[in-house]
N, C-alpha and C positions, 0 to 999 in steps of 0.2 A: 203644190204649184198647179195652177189652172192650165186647163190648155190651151187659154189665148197669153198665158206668160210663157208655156211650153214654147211656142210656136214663135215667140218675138225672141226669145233666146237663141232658138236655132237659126233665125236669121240673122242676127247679131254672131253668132260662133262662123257661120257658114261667111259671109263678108271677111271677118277675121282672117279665116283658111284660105279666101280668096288674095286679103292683101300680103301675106305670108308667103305664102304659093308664088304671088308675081315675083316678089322679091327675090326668094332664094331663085326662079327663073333668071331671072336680070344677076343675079352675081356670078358671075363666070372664070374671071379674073383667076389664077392660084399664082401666088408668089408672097415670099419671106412677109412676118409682118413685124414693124415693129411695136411692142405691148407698152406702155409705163402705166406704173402702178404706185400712184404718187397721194398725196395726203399725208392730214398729222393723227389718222386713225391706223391704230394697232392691226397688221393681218398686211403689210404689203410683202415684205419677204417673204412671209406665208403661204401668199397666193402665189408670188412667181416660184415659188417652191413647188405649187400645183400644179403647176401648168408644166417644169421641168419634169413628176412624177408623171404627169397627162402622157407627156410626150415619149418619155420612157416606155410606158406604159403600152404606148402602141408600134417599137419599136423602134423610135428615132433617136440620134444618138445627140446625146446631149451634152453642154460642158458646163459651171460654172466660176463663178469670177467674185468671190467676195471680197467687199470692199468697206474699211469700220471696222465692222466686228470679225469674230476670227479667235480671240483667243480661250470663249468659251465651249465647253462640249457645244455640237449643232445636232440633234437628232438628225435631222433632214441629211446631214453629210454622214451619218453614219447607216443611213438606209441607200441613199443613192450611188456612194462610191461602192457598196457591195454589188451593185449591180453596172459597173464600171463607169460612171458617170465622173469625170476630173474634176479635183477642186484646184483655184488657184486661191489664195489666202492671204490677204494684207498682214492679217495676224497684227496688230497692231493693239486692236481694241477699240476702244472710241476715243476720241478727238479730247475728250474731258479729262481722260484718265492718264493720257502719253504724255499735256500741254506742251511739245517738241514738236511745231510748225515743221521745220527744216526735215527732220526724222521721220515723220507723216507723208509729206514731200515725196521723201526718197522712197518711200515703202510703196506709194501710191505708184509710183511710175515704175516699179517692178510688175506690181501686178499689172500694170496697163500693157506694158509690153507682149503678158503671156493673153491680155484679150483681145490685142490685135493680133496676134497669130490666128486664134480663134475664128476672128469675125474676116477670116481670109480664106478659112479654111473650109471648101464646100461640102467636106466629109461630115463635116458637124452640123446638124441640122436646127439646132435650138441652143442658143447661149443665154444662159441670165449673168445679167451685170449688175449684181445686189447691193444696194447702197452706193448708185454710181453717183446721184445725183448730188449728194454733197459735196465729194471729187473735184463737180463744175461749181460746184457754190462757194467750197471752200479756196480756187482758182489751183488746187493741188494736180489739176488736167486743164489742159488748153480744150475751152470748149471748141474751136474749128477744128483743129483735129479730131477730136470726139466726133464732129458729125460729119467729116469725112471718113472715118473710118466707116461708120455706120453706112453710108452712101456708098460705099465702096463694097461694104462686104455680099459673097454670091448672093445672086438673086434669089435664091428659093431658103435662104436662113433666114430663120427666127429668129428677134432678140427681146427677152425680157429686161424693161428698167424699173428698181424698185429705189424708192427712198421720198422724203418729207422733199418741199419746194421745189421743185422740176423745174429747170430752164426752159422760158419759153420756146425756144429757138428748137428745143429738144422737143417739146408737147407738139408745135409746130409740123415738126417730120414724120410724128408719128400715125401709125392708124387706128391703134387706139390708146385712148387713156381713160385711166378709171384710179378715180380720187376716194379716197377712204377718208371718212370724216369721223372724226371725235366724239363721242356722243358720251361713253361712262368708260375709263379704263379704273381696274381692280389697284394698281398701284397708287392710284391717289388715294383711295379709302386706305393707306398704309397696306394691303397685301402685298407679299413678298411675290416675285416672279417664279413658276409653277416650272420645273422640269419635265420635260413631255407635254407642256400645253404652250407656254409661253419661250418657250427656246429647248 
């Protein structure tokens, strides 16, 4: 690199650290956020699985809420309830394999009950509500309630939402979203789903 490219870099990086620097100056703000983590790309459990270890991680006390699946082993639920982190579990399965509307129903609004407890609760600092957003698709949860709850719950909690097609009204309230897109998943070339990678 010459040093008339030397020199146009460092003011290009230095600008960078400039607009960077204003920014994190200007965010000031701390209170609860809520995350969705929504797309038809493979890794959004995954991630709010991250961000519940993130959180662990640095101490804060975490809960979660799964909602769908449930009836297979979960890595993720046998690392984080050893370090006391609660599961609430539809246990169900998925929606394809129970075909019992009515039964899905009743399972869904069990678990919803132990998430509003949760999202009331200011002891707990970080809730993921895993696969909530079918819940409001499949109308197995009254979306206004859902976002009253959410509205309601303390000001300084976290809530992670993971699942395919997010309600607008949910993307909406939130303050962040971040959509995972499709690009090559290993089960359409016929691979079987991997233990320890993929669940």
């Amino acid at each position: 690199m010459s040093n008339q490219q030397d020199e146009r870099h460092k003011i290009r990086q230095q600008r960078l650290k400039e607009n960077v620097d204003a920014r994190i100056a200007a965010a000031q703000e701390d209170r609860g956020l809520l995350i969705i983590i929504t797309g038809d790309g493979k890794g959004k459990s995954t991630s709010g699985f991250g961000t519940v270890c993130r959180a662990v991680g640095h101490g804060l006390t975490a809960a979660v809420v799964q909602f769908i699946k449930g009836t297979w082993a979960c890595g993720e639920r046998e690392l984080l309830q050893s370090h006391g982190v609660p599961f609430h579990i539809m246990a169900t399965g998925f929606t394809w394999d129970t075909q019992d509307r009515e039964h899905d129903m009743a399972a869904a609004q069990v678990v919803w009950q132990e998430a509003k407890r949760l999202l009331c609760d200011p002891d707990i600092q970080l809730v993921l509500l895993d696969e909530l957003t079918y819940m409001v698709a499949y109308h197995y949860l009254d979306l206004d309630e859902v976002l009253t709850v959410l509205r309601q719950r303390p000001a300084q909690q976290h809530v992670v939402i993971t699942g395919r097609g997010c309600h607008r009204s949910l993307i909406e309230m939130a303050d962040t979203v971040s959509e995972v897109r499709n690009v090559k998943h290993a089960f359409d070339a016929g691979i079987r789903a991997q233990q320890g990678v993929d669940w």
